[in-house]
N, C-alpha and C positions, 0 to 999 in steps of 0.2 A: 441565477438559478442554481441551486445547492443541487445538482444533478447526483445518484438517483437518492435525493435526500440525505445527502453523505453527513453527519456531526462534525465538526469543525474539528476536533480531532482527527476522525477517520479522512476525510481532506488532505490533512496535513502529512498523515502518515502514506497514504495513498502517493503523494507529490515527492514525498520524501523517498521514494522505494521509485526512483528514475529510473530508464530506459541504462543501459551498461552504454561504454563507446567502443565497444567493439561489433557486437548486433546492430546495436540500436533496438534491439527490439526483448531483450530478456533483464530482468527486473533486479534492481541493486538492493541487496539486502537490508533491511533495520534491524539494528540490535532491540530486542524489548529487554528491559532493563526494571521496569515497576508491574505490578500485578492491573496499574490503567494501561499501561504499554498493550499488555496479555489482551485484554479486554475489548479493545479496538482492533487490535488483532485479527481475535475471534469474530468480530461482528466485520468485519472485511472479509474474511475467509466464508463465512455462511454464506452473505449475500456473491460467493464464486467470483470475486476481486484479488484472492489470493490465496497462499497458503503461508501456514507458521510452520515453524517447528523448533523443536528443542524444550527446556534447554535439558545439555547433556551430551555425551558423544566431543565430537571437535571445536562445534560451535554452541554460540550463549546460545537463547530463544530468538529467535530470528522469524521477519515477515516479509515475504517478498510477492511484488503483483503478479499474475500474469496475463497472458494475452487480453484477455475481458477486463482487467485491473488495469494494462496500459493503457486502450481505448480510452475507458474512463477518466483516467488521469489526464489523458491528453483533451478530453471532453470537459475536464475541469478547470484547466490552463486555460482555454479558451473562454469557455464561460466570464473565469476573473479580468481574464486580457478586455471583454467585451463592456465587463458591467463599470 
């Protein structure tokens, strides 16, 4: 099950932006790098799986999960573990 309808991109990005090892529980950042990078992004961040930001300031454009973006992610591990 592509839980909640994720595109195999937003997936990938979502998986990618892990848990840190020091919480465990707050989100490691993705550099976005292409204007599809941005784009997944955004449609992550709408559906409230995460936030972007940049680019500009310190860091490039960056997307990191949070709390509702971990669940999920951790709901999407399991999903591929199962199928």
């Amino acid at each position: 099950m592509t839980w909640p309808n994720l595109t195999p991109r937003q997936q990938a990005m979502l998986i990618d932006s892990e848990p840190d090892d020091v919480t465990g529980t707050e989100g490691v950042g993705i550099e976005l790098r292409t204007g599809a990078d941005y784009a997944v992004a955004k449609a992550l961040e709408r559906r409230k799986l995460g936030h972007r930001q940049g680019p500009g300031g310190f860091l490039p454009g960056m997307y990191w999960n949070n709390a509702t973006g971990l669940a999920v992610r951790a709901a999407v591990i399991t999903d591929e573990a199962e199928g």
